[in-house]
LODREN-802378 format. One record per residue (C-alpha): residue number from 1; y, z, x. Coordinates in Angstrom, 1 decimal, decimal comma. Each point is the difference from the previous one (the first is absolute). Example, Ala and Ser with C-alpha at 12.3 -4.5 7.8 and 13.67 -1.06 7.14 Angstrom:
NODE | n | py | pz | px
NODE | 1 | -4,5 | 7,8 | 12,3
NODE | 2 | 3,4 | -0,7 | 1,4
***
This chain:
NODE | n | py | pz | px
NODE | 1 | 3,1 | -54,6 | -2,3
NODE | 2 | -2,8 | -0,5 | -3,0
NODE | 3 | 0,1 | 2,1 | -3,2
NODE | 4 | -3,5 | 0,7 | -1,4
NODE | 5 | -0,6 | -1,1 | -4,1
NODE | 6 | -0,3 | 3,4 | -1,1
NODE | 7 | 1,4 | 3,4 | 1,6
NODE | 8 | -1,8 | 3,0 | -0,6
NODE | 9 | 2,5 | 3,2 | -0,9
NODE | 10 | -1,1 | 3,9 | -0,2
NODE | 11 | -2,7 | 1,9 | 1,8
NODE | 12 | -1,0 | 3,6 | 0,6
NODE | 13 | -1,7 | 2,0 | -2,8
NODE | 14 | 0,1 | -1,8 | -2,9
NODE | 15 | -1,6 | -3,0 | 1,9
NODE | 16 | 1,7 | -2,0 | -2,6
NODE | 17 | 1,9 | -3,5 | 1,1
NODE | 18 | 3,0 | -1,9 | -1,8
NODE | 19 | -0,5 | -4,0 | 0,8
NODE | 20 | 3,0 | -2,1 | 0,2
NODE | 21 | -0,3 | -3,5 | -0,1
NODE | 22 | 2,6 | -1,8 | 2,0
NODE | 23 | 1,2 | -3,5 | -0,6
NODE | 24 | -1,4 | -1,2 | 3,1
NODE | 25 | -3,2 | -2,2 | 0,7
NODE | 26 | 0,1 | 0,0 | 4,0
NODE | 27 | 2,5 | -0,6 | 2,7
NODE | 28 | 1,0 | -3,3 | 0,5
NODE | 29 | 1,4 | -1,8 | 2,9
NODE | 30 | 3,1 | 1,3 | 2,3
NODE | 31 | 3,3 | -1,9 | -0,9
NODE | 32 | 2,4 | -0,7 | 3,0
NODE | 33 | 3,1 | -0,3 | -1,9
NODE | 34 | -0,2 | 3,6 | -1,5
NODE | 35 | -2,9 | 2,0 | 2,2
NODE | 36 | -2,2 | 1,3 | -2,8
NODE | 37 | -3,1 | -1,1 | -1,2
NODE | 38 | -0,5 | -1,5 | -3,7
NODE | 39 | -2,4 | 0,8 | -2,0
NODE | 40 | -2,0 | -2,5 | -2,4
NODE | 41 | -0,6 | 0,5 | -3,7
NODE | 42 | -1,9 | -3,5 | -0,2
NODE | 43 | -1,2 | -1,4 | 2,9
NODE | 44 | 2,4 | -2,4 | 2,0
NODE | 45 | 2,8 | 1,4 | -1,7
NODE | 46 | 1,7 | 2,6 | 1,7
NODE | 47 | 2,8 | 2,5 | -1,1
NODE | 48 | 2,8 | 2,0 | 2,5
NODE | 49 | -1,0 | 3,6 | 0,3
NODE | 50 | 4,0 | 0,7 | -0,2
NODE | 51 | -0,1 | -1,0 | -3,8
NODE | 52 | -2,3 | 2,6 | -0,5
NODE | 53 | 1,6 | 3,0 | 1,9
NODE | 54 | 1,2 | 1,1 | -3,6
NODE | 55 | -4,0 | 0,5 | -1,5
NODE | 56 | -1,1 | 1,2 | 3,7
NODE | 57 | 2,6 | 2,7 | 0,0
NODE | 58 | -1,0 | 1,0 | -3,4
NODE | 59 | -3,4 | 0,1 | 0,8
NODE | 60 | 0,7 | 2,3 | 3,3
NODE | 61 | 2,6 | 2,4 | -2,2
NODE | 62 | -3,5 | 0,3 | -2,7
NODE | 63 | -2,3 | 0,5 | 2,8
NODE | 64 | 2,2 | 2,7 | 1,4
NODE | 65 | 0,0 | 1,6 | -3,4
NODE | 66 | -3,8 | -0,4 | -0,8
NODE | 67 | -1,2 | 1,0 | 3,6
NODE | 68 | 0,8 | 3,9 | -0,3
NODE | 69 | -1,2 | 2,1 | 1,9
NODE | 70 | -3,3 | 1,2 | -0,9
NODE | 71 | -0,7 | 3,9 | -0,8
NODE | 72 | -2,0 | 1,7 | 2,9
NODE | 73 | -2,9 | 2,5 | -0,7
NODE | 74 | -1,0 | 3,2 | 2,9
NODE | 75 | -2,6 | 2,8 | -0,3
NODE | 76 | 0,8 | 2,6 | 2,4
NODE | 77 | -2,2 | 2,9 | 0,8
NODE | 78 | 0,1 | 3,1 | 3,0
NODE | 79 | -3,0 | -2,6 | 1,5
NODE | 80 | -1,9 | -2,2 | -1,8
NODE | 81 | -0,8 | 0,5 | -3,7
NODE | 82 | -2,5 | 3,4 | -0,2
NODE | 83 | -1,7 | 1,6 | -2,5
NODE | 84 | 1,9 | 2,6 | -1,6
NODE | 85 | 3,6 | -1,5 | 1,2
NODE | 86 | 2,7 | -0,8 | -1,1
NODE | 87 | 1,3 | -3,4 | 0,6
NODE | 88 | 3,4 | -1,5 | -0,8
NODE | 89 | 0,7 | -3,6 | -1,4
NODE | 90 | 2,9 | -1,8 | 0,2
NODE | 91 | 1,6 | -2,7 | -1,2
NODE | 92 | 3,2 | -1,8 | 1,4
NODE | 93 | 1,6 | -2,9 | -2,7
NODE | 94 | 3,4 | -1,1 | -0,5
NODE | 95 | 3,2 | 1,8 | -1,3
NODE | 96 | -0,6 | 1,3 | -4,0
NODE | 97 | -3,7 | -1,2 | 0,3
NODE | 98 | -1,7 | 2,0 | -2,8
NODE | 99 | -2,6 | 3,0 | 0,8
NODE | 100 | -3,6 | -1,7 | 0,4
NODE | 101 | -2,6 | 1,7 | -1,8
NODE | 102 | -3,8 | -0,4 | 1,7
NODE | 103 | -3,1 | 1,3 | 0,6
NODE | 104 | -2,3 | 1,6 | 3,1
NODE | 105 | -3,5 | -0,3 | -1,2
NODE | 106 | -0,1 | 2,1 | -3,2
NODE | 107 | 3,3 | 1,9 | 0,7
NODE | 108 | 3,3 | -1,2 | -1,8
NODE | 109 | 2,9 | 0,3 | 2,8
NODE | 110 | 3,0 | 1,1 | -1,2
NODE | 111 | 3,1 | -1,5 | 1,8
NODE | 112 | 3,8 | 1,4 | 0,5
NODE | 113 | 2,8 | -1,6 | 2,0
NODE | 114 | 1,1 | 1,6 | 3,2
NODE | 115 | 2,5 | -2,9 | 1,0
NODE | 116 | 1,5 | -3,2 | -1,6
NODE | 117 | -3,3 | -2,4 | -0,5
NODE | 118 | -2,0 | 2,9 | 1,8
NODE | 119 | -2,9 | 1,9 | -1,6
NODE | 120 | -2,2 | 2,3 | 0,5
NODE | 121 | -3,6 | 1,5 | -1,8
NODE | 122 | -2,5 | 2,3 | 1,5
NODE | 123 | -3,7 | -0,6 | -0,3
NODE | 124 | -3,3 | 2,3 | 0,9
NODE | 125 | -3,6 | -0,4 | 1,3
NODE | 126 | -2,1 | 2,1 | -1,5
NODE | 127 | -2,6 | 2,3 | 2,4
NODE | 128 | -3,0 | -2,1 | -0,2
NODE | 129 | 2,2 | -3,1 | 0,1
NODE | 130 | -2,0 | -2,6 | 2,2
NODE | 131 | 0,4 | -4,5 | 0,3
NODE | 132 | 3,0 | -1,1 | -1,2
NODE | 133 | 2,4 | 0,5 | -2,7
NODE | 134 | 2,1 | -2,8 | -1,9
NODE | 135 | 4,1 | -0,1 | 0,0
NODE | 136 | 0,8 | -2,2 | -3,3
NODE | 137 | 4,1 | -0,4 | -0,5
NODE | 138 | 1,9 | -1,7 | -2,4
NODE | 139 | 4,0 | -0,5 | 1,4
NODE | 140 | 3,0 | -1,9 | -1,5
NODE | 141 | 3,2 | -0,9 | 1,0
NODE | 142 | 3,1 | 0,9 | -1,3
NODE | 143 | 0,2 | -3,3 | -2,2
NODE | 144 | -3,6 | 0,5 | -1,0
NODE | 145 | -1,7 | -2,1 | 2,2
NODE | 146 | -3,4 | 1,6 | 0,5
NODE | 147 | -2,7 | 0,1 | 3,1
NODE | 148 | -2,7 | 2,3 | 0,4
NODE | 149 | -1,9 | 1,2 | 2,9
NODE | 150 | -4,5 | 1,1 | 0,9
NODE | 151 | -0,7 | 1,8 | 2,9
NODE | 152 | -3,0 | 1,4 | 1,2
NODE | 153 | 0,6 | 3,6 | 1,8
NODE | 154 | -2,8 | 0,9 | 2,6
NODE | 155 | -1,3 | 3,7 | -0,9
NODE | 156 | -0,6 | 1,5 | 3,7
NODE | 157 | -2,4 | 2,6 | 0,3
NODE | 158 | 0,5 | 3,9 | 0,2
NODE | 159 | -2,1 | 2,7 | 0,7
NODE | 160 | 1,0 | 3,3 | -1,2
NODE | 161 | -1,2 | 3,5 | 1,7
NODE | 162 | -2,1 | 2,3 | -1,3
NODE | 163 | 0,9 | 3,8 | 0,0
NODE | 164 | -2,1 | 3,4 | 0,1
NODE | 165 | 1,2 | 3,1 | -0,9
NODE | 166 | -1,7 | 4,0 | -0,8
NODE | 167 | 2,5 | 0,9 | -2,7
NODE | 168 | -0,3 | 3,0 | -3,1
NODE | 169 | -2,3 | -0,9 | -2,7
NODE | 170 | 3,0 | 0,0 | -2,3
NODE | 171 | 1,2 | -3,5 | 2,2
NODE | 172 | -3,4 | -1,4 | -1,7
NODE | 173 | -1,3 | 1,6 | -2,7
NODE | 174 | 2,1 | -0,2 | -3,1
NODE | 175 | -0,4 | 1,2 | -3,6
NODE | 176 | 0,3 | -1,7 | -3,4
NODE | 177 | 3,2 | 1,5 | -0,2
NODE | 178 | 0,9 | -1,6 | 3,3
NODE | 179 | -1,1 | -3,2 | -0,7
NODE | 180 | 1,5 | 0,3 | -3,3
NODE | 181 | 3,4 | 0,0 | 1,8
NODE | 182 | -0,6 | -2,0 | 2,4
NODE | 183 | -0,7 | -3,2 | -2,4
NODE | 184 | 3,0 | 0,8 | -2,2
NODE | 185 | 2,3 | -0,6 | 3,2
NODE | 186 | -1,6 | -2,9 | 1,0
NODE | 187 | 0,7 | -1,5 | -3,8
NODE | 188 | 3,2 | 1,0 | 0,3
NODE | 189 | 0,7 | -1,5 | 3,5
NODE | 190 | -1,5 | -3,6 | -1,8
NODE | 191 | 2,2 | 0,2 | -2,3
NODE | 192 | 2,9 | 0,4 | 2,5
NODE | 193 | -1,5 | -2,5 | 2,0
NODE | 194 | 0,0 | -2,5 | -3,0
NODE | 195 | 3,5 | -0,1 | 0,1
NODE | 196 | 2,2 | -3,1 | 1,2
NODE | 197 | 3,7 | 0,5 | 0,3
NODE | 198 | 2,5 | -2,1 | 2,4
NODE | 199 | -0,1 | 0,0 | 3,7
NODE | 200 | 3,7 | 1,2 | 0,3
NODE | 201 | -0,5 | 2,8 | 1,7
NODE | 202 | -1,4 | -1,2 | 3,3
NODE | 203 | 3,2 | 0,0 | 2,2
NODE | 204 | -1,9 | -0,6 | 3,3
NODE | 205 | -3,1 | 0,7 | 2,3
NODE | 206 | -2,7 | 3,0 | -1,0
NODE | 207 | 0,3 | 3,2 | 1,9
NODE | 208 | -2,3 | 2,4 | 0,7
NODE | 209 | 0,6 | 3,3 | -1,6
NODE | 210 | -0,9 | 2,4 | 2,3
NODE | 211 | -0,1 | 0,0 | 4,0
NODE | 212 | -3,5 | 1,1 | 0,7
NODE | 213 | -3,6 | -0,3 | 1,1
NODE | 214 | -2,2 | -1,8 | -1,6
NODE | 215 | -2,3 | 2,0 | -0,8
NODE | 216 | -2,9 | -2,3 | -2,7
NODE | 217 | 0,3 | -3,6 | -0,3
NODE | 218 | 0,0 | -2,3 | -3,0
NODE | 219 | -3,0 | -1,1 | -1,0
NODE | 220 | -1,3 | 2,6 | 1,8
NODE | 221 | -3,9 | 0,9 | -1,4
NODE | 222 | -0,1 | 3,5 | 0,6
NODE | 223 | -3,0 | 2,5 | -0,4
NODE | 224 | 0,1 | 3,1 | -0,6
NODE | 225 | -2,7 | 2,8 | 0,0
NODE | 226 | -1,9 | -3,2 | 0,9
NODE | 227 | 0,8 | -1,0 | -4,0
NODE | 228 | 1,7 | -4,0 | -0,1
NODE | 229 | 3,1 | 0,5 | -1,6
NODE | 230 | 2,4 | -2,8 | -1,2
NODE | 231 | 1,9 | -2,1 | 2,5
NODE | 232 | 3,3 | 1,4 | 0,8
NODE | 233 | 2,3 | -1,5 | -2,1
NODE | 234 | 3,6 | 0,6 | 2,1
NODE | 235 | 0,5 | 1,4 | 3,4
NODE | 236 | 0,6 | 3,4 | 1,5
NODE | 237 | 2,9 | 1,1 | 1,7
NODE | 238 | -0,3 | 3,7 | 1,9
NODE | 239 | 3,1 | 2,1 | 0,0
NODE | 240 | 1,3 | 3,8 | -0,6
NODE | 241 | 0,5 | 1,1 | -3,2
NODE | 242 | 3,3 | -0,5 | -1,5
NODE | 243 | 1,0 | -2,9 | 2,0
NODE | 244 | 1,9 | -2,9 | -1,6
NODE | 245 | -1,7 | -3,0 | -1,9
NODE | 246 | 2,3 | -2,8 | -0,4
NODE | 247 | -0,7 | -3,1 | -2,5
NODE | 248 | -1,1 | -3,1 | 1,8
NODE | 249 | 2,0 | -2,0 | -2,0
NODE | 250 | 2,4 | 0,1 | -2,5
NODE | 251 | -1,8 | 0,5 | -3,9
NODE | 252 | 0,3 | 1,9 | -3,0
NODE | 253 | -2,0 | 3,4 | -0,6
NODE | 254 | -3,4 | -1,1 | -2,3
NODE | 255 | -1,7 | 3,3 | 0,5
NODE | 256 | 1,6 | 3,4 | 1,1
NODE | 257 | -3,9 | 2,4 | -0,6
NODE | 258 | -2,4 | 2,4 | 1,5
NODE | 259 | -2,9 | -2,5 | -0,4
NODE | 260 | -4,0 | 1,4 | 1,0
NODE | 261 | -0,4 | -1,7 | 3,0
NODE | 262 | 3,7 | -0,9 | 1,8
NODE | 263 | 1,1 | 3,3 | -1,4
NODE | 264 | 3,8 | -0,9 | -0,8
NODE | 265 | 0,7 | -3,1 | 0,0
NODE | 266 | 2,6 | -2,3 | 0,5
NODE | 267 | -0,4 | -3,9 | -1,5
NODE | 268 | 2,8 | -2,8 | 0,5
NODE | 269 | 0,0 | -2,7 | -1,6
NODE | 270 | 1,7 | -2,9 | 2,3
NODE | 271 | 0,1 | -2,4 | -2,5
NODE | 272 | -2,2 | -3,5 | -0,4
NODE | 273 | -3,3 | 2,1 | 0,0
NODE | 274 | 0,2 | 2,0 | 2,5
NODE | 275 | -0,2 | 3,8 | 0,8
NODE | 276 | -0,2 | 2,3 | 2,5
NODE | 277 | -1,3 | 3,3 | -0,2
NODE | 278 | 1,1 | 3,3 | 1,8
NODE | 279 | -3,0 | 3,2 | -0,2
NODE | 280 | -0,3 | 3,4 | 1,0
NODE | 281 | 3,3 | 1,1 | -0,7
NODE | 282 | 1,3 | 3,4 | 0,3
NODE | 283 | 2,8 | -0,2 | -1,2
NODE | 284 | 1,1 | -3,2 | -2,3
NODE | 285 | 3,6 | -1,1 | 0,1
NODE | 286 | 0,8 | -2,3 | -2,7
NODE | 287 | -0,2 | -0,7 | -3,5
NODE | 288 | -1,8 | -2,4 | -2,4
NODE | 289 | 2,0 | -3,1 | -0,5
NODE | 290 | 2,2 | 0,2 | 3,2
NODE | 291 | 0,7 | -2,6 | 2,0
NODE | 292 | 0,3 | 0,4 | 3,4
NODE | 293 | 0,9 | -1,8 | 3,1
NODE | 294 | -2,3 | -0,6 | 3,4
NODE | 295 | -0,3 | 3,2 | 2,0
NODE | 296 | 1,0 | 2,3 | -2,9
NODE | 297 | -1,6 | 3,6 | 0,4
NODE | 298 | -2,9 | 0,1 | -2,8
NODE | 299 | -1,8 | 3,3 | 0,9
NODE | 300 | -1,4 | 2,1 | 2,7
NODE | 301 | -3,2 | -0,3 | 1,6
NODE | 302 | -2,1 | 2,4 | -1,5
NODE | 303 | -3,6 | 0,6 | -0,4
NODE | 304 | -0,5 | 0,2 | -4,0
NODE | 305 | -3,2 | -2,0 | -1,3
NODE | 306 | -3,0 | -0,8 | 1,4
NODE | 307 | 1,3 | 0,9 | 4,0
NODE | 308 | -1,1 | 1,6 | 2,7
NODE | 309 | 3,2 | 0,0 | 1,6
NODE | 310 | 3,4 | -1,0 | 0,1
NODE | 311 | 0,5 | -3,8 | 0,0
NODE | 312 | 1,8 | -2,7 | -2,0
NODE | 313 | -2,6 | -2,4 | -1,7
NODE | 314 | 1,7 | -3,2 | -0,3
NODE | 315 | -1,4 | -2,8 | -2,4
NODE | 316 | 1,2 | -3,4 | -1,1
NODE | 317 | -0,8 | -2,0 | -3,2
NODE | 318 | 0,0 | -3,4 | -1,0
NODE | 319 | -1,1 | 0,0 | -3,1
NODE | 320 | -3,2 | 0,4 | -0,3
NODE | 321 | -0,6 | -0,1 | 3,4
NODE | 322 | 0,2 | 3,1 | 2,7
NODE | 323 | 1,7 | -1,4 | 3,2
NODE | 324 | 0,4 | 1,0 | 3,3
NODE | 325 | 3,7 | 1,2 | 0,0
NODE | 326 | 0,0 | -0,2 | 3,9
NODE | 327 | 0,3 | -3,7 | -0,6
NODE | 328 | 2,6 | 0,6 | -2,2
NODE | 329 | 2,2 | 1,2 | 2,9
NODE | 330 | -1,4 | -2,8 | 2,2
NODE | 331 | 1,9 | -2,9 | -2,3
NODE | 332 | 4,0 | -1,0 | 1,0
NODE | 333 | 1,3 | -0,3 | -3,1
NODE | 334 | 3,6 | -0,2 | 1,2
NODE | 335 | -0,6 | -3,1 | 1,8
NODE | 336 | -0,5 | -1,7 | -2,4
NODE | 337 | 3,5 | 1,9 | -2,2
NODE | 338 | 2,0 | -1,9 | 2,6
NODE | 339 | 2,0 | -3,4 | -0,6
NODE | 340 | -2,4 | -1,6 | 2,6
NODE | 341 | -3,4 | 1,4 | 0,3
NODE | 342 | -2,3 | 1,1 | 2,8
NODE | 343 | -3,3 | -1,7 | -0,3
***
């Protein structure tokens, strides 16, 4: 056998390595009487490997040690990273490793732990998202020991449909008064939206709250009274009035309010940034400040707002950012809650 000068220990993220130096020049010769080779410190003058079993042994235990196992980095979507979806990033390390904190282009992620040494942050594409998009983590150990991770995510194009509709002037036309409203609710859903609190109260995968057609898309450009309105900003779900909308996910109530446009509205607040929003209620369910679980009643489907019928709209926030929240329901989250992950 021959033992190289210098043994390179730790890979993975932090592409960081720990040199030993071992005491050894190169192998020497093969000695009958004991059936190892020596090794020479000076040249011609050879030394039995058996006297330095001690030192080698050492020097394996401390490789052993050094050589953990480095943390591993995903980025799961429902197929490829689209515009307007949600995408999950994970981040497997060892036992008590400490919450990374990181980047995806512009957008701080916001990490929680699902599992011992398992954690998980969501991060959004924006509509007009196009090229690619940077992942930039910093990760440590649970003694400290840092590494850090760059990826480049690959934006896939999307194409988004286009809608026409004949509706009542009142559908398109609004007054001051109207508008007046209207820009008042969308202050106060920022400053909902602005909000961080923990990611405790995601307890598994995303459900949809209401069994249904869809009937308008996200993204959707719709035109009505051949007037361009704004892109749909959540999706439609058809169903009779008074059925049962359950929450997606388990949250507390931010907003319990007849707002201009979703007429009342539902808001939960799932924690690290992200929301969900539940419009078009007839009938709304639960209070302010309650916290609810996944597939709690909220409301009834109603018709109130800005509706020509009766339908759930559905939305989902990140942040800033208005999501598709099909793609929140496209995401296992539970496998990675498990002891030993699905990839």
């Amino acid at each position: 056998m021959r033992f190289m000068e210098q043994i390179e220990l730790g890979h993975g993220a932090s592409d960081k390595k720990c040199i030993l130096i071992l005491p050894i020049c190169g192998a020497g010769p093969l000695d009958s009487r004991v059936g190892m080779p020596y090794t020479s410190f000076v040249p011609g003058k050879f030394v039995n490997l058996k006297r330095l079993m001690p030192v080698m042994t050492l020097v394996l235990i401390l490789s052993g040690w050094l050589a953990a196992e480095p943390p591993e980095v995903f980025v799961k979507a429902r197929s490829g990273a689209l515009p307007s979806d949600m995408l999950l990033v994970v981040v497997r390390h060892e036992d008590n490793a400490r919450p990374p904190v990181g980047r995806f282009g512009a957008q701080p992620l916001c990490f929680w732990r699902v599992a011992s040494g398992t954690f998980l942050s969501f991060a959004g594409l924006e509509q007009r998202a196009s090229g690619t998009r940077s992942l930039e983590l910093e990760m440590w150990g649970a003694d400290g020991a840092p590494a850090s991770w760059d990826q480049e995510v690959v934006i896939e194009p999307r194409k988004f449909p286009v809608q026409r509709l004949r509706v009542a002037p009142r559908y398109v036309e609004f007054s001051q008064e109207d508008e007046d409203r209207a820009a008042d609710d969308v202050d106060r859903l920022h400053d909902i939206y602005a909000r961080r609190t923990p990611g405790d109260f995601i307890s598994g995968n995303f459900r949809v709250p209401l069994k249904g057609r869809i009937s308008a898309e996200f993204g959707m450009h719709r035109v009505f009274n051949n007037v361009p309105m704004s892109p749909h900003g959540g999706v439609d779900i058809a169903g009779r009035q008074g059925a049962m909308v359950a929450a997606a996910q388990g949250g507390i109530v931010a907003l319990a309010d007849d707002l201009f446009l979703t007429g009342n509205t539902v808001v939960l607040d799932h924690g690290c940034g992200l929301f969900t929003l539940y419009g078009h209620l007839s009938t709304i369910l639960v209070p302010v400040g309650a916290v609810v679980r996944r597939g709690e009643i909220l409301g009834l489907v109603g018709a109130t707002g800005r509706a020509t019928g009766p339908h759930l709209h559905w939305g989902a926030r990140l942040g800033k950012l208005s999501l598709d929240p099909q793609s929140l329901t496209a995401l296992n989250l539970e496998a990675w809650m498990r002891p030993e992950p699905d990839q």
